[in-house]
TISE-128063 format. One record per residue (C-alpha): y, x, z. Coordinates in steps of 0.05 Angstrom, whole numbers, padded with zeros to 5 digits, always signed. Each point is the difference from the previous one (the first is absolute). Layout:
residues N
YXZ;...
***
This chain:
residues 259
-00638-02480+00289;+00031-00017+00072;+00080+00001-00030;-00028-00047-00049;-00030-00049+00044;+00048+00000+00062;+00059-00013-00058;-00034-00057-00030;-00027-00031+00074;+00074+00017+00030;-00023-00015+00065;-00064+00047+00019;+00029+00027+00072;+00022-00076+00013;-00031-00011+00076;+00000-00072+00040;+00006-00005+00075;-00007-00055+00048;+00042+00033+00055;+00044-00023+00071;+00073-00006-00024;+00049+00054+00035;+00077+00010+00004;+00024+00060-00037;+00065+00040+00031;+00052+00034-00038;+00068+00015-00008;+00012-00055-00063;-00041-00048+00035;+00055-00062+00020;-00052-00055+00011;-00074-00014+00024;-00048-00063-00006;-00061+00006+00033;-00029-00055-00039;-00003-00013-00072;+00068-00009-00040;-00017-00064-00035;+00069-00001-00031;-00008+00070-00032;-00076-00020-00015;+00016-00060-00034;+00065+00024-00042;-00048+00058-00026;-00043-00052-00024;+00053-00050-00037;+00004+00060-00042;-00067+00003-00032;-00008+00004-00077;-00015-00063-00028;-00031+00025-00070;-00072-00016-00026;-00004+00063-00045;+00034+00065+00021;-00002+00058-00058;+00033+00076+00015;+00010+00067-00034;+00005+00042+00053;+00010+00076-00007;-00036+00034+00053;+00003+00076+00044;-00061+00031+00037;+00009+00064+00048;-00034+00025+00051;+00002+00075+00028;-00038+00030-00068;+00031-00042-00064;+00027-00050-00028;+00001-00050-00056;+00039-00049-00031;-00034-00062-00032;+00014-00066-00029;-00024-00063+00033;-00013-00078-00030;+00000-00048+00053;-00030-00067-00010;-00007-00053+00051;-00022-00077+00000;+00019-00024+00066;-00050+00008+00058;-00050+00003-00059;-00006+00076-00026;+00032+00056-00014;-00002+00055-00056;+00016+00068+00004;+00009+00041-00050;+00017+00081+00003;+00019+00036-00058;+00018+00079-00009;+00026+00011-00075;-00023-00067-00022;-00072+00017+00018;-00023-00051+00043;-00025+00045+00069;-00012-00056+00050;-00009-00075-00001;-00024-00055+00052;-00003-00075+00013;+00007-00023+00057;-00024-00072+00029;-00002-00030+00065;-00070+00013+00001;-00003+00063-00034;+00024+00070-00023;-00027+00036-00063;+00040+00055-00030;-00021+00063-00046;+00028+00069-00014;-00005+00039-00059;+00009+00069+00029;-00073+00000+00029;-00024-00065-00041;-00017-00030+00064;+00000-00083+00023;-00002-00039+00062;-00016-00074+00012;-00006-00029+00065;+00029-00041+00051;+00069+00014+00050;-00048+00008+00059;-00039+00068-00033;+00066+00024-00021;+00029-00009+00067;-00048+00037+00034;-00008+00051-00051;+00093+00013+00005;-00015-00007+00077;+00053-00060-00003;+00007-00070-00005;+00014-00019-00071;+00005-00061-00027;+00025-00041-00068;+00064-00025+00036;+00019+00061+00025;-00001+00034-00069;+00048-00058-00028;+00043+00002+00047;+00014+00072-00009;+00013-00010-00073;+00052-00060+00016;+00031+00029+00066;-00028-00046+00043;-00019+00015+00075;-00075+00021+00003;-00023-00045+00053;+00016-00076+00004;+00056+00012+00053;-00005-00069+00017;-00067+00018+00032;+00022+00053+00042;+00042+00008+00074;+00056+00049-00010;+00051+00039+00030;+00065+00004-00021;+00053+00049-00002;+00059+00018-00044;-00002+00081-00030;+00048+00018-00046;+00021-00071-00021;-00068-00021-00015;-00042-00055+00034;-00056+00047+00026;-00059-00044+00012;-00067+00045+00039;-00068-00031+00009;-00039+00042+00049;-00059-00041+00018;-00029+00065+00000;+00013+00067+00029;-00032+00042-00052;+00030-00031-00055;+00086-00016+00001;+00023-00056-00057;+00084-00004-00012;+00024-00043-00060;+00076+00016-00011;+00038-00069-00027;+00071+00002-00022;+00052-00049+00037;+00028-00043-00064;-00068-00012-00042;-00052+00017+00053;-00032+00033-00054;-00044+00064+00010;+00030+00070-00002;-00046+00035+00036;-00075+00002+00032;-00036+00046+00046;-00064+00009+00017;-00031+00056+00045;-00051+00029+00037;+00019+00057+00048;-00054+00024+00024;-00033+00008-00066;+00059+00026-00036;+00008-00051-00041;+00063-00034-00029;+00020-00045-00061;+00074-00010-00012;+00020-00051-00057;+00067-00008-00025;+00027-00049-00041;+00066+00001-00045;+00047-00024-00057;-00022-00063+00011;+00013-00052-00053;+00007-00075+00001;-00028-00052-00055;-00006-00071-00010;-00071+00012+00030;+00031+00038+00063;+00006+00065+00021;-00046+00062-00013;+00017+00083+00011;-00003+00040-00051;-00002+00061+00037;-00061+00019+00046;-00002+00065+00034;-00072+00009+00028;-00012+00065+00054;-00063+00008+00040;-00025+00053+00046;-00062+00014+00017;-00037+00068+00033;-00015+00023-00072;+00073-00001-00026;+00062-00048-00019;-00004-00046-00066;+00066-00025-00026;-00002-00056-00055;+00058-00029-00034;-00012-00062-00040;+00069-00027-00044;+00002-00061-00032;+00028+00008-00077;-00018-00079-00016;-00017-00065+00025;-00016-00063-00029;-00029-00066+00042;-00041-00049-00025;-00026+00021-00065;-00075-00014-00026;-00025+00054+00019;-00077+00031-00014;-00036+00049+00047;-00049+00041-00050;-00043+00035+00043;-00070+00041-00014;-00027+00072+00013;-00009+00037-00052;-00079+00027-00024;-00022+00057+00029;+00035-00004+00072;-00037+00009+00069;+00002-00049+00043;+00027+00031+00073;-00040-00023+00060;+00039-00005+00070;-00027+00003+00059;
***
């Protein structure tokens, strides 16, 4: 059930911080800002997708350290509204969820188990901060935190605006923007001590009347029991279509309780 569920939430190891903003030293690094870029900020942002209806087909790879699978995924999003999931193996649909800014239900046939409830018991229950935002904006390639919010340090590695929020020491934020588009290639989030790391990569990114959206997303995330790897590809896009969100679990499913 867990490959089913982390493909179809793609952000389960996502963690927040509220952290003191440090300089980082290395031997690409040709420039630091100890205060946050507003330029860089603000060119990331002129780049959102202006679409009211967002539908993908997205082929999808799970690994970890004891299998793999490869999947299908539909993607369906109404802007800031919900989102629908679904994950299919063979044509058999395996996993499906709606998500609202209020709320997360999903079921899985492998166990015939459900879960309704709210982003707070989910949170607690992933041991991260999750919330409806965060999950779009991994599906669109946007930064996960409103940058605009934040104090950041900036340096330059490897061509790429490198911008770290540290507010705290436990937990290190870096959001890698290219120079010409300010869009993002690349986020990290970590926690040392813990172990714990979530790399996201995004590629082959494609523009449309709308704006621009990757269509490659290379997921990898360590933790003390092991490494997950997901790669989600996007075969087709189309914006702004009337879309429906059918969503109901099926008879007979158990309802799982977090605590």
């Amino acid at each position: 059930m867990k490959k089913y569920i982390i493909i179809v939430l793609m952000s389960v190891f996502v963690v927040s911080c509220k952290s003191k903003a440090v300089a980082v030293q290395n031997n690409n690094t040709a420039e630091i800002v100890t205060k946050k870029d507003n330029k860089a900020i603000e060119k990331h942002y002129e780049n959102k997708l202006d679409f009211s209806t967002l539908y993908i087909k997205a082929s999808a790879k799970y690994a970890d350290e004891k299998q793999s699978q490869n999947v299908t995924a539909e993607i369906r999003i109404e802007k800031d509204k919900q989102i629908l999931i679904s994950v299919r193996f063979l044509g058999i649909t395996m996993a499906k969820a709606l998500i609202t800014p209020s709320a997360v239900s999903y079921y899985e046939k492998i166990n015939s188990t459900y879960y309704e409830g709210d982003f707070s018991s989910l949170s607690k229950w992933l041991g991260t901060e999750l919330d409806y935002n965060k999950v779009q904006n991994l599906l669109i390639g946007e930064a996960f935190d409103d940058l605009r919010e934040g104090k950041y340090t900036q340096t330059i590695v490897e061509n790429l605006f490198r911008l770290e929020d540290q507010k705290d020491e436990k937990i290190k934020k870096a959001f890698y923007l290219d120079p010409e588009k300010y869009l993002v290639q690349k986020e990290e989030i970590s926690q040392p001590s813990e172990n714990r790391k979530l790399e996201i990569n995004y590629s082959d990114i494609k523009t449309y009347n709308q704006g621009t959206i990757p269509t490659a997303i290379a997921i990898n995330a360590v933790q003390p029991k092991g490494t997950t790897n997901i790669n989600l590809n996007y075969n087709n896009i189309s914006f702004n279509e009337e879309l429906s969100f059918p969503y109901s679990v099926p008879s007979g499913y158990k309802k799982v309780l977090i605590k």
